[in-house]
N, C-alpha and C positions, 0 to 999 in steps of 0.2 A: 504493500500500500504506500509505506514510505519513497519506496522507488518511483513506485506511478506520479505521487504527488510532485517527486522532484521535478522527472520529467516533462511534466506538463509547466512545472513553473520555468524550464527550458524554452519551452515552445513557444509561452504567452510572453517571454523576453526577447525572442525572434520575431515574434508578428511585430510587437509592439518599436522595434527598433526599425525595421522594415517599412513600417506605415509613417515611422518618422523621418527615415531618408527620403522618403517620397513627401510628403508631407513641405518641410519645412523647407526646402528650394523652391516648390510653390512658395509660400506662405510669405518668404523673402522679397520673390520678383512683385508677388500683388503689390506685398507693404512700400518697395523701392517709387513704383509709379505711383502709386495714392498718393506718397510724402511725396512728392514733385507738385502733385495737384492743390494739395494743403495747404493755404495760407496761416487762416488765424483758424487753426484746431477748434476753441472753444466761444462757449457764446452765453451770455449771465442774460437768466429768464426771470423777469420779474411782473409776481401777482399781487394784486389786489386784495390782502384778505378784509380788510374791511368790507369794501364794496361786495366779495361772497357771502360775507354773514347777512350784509345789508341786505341783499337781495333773495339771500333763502330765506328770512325772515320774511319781507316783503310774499313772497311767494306763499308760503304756510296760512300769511293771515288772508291773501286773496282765495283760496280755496275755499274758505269757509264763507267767503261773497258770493252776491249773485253777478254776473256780466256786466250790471251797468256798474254797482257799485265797486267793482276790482278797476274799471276802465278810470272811475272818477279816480280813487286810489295810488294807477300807475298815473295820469296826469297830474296829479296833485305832486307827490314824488317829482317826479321830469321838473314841474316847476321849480319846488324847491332845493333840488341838487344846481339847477342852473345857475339858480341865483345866490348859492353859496359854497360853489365850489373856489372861488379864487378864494373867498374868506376863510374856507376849511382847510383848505392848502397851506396857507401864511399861517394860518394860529396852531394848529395842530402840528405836535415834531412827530418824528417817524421811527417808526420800532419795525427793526428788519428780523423776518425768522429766519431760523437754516436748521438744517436735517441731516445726523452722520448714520446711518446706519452701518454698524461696526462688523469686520469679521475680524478674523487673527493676525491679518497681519495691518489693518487697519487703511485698508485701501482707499477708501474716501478722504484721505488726509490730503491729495494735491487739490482735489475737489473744495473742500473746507478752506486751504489757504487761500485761492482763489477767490474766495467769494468774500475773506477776512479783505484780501487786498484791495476788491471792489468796491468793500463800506469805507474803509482808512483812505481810500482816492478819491470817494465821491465827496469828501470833504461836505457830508449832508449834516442836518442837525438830529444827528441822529439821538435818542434817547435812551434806548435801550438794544440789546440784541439776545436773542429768544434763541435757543441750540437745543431742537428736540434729538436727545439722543437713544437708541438703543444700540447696548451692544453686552457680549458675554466676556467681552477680554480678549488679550491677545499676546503678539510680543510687544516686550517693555518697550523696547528702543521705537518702537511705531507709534504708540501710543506715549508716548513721551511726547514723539513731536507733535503732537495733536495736541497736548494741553501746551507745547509751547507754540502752538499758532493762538491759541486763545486768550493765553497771556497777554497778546499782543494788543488785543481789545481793550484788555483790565489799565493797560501802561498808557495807553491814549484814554482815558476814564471814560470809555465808555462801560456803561452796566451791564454785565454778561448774568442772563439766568440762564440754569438748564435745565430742561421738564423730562424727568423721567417716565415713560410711559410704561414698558413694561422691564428693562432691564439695562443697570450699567454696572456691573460687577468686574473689579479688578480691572483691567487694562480701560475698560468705561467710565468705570471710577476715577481712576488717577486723571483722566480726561478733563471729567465735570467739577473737580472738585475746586479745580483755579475759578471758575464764576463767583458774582456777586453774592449770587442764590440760587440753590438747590430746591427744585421740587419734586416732588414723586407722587404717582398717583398711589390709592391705599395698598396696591396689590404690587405696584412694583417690587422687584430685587433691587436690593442697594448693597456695596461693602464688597465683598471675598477682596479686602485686603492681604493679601500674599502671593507667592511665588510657586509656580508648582511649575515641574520640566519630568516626563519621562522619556523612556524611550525601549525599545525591544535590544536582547543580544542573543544571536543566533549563533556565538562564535561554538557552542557545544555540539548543535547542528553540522555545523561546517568541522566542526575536526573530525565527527563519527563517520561524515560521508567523505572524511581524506580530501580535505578542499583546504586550502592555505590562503591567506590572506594575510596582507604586507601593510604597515602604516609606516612610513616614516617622518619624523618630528624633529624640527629645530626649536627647542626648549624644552625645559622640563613640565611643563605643564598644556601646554601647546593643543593636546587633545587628552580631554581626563578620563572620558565615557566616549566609547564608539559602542556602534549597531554587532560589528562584525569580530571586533578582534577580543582579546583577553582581557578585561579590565580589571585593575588593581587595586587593594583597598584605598591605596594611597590616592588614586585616581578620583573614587568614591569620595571619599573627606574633602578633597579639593574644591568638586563638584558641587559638594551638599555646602563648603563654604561657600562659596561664590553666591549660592543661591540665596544663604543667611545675608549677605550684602547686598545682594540685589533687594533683597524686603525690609533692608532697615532706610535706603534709599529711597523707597518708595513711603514708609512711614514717615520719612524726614519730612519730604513732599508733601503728603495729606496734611502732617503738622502744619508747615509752613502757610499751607492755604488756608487750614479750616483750623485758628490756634485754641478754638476753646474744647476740640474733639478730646478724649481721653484717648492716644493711636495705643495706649497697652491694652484698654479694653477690646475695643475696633479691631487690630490688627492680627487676628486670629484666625486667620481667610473664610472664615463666618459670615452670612449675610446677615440680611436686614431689611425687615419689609411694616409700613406702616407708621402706626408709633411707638416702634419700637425703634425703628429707624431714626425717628425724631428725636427720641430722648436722649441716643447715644451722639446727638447732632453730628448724624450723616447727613442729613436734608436737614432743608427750614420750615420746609411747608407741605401740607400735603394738599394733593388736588392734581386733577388731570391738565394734559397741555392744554385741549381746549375751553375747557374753565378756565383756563389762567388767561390764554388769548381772548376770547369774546370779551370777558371783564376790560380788557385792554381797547380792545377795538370801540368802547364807547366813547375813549378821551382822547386816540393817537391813532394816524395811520398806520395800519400794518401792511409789511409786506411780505411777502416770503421768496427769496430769492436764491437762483439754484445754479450750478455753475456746470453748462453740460459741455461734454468734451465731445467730438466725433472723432473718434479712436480709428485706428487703423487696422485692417482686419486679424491680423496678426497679435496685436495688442487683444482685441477682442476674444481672440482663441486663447488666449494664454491667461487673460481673466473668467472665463467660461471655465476653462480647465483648473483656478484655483478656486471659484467659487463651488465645482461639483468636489474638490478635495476636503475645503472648507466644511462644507454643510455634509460631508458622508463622516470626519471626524467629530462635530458634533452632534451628530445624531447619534455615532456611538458611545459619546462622550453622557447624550441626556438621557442612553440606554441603562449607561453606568450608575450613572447619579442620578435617577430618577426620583429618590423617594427625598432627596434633598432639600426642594426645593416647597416638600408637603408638609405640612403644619398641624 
């Protein structure tokens, strides 16, 4: 059986390298003449949400009309947006939204810069900036630079909140925690403050089936843990320190942002949902994003503005291919820790 198994994962390592010689000298010449064609990649899309609440509102109360009284209604309206749209413009300041939806290695981060770069240029009067995020974490260093684009809002005083809707845990976290304020709706995840890194070693597989495999290292610490070869306790301790550093770095940070947190309590890669989340002040407030924005939209323009790239098809295939690697890891990730999450 073991033999069979070998062989076929022979087999599915030949199709798979085969489909990628072929593969990827296509996927070169497309991507060469598209970037010939490519001027300016990206394009920032901006909506109205005011005017959408305005209008589903509008909509909701005319259903319960009859024909003439919804026509008197939309005329009435039309009137009065006419006649106070320059005055609404001038007196009202504007509160821009943005949206990160997180995977691992936190790929919406050039997305997110882009659209930080677009409020800090439009030199608007801006008031506030709204960052709905979800996300379950990822790597450090990605999610590093995401809370240090965000930073960038807080240092030109603009007020950054961030509305948890249903999850910012660990690498989402370290994200949201640089804002003014934190909110989370009652059921959100909030918190897994900490560090976690595994990974498989087959090298027992590979000496049974007389298969050798070579690493070589310029330092002594260079590679601590591999997949394939013999690892060392000394390797082990190395590893398990780096990762103690990597989460008092990350504690330091949460500190730094949010200083009245307890990070000894907090920092126990433990969530936090509700108010319980509240008391350990991960969040400040609880309530969902769109309760937070509508409340908004009676005093301030909102807008919500999105930064879209037209990617190159290559680029597309290589994002497709991390997002079905992405979501088949955590789904066996939410196989494992399913009961986690239960209360």
């Amino acid at each position: 059986m073991l033999d069979l198994f070998i062989a076929y994962g022979f087999f599915l390592l030949k199709a798979i390298t085969i489909a990628l010689a072929v593969l990827i000298p296509i996927l070169i010449i497309i991507n060469s003449s598209r970037q010939k064609n490519l001027q300016d990649k990206g394009q920032l899309t901006v909506k109205n949400l005011s005017k959408r609440y305005e209008n589903m509102g509008t909509s909701l109360k005319g259903s319960q009309m009859n024909s003439k009284e919804y026509k008197k209604l939309i005329k009435q309206k039309n009137k009065e947006d006419k006649k106070q749209k320059k005055k609404l413009v001038k007196q009202k300041q504007s509160i821009y939204v943005l949206n990160f939806m997180g995977d691992t290695m936190a790929s919406e981060v050039d997305k997110l810069k882009q659209e930080i770069n677009a409020i800090l240029a439009s030199k608007t009067n801006c008031k506030e900036v709204v960052l709905k995020v979800e996300s379950g974490g990822g790597a450090a260093y990605a999610y590093g630079l995401c809370a240090a684009e965000l930073k960038r809002l807080v240092e030109n005083k603009i007020k950054l909140t961030v509305c948890i809707d249903k999850v910012a845990a660990s690498g989402g976290y370290l994200m949201s925690c640089v804002a003014s304020k934190i909110i989370a709706a009652p059921w959100a995840v909030v918190g897994s403050i900490g560090v976690i890194a595994q990974l498989p070693n087959v090298h027992r597989l590979l000496k049974e089936n007389k298969i050798d495999f070579e690493m070589h290292t310029a330092g002594e610490f260079k590679r601590t843990l591999t997949m394939f070869g013999e690892n060392t306790e000394e390797g082990r301790k190395k590893f398990i320190s780096e990762l103690e550093d990597l989460h008092e770095v990350f504690k330091d940070f949460v500190q730094e942002n949010r200083p009245n947190i307890n990070t000894k309590e907090v920092s126990t890669g433990e969530v936090w949902q509700g108010k319980k989340a509240l008391e350990v002040g991960l969040i400040d407030d609880i309530k969902t994003s769109d309760d937070y924005l509508l409340k908004l939209s009676e005093k301030f323009n909102l807008y919500e503005i999105e930064y879209l790239e037209k990617k190159p098809l290559a680029d597309r295939f290589a994002f497709a291919a991390q997002m079905f690697v992405d979501k088949t890891l955590m789904k066996i990730q939410d196989t494992l820790n399913k009961d986690r999450y239960i209360r």
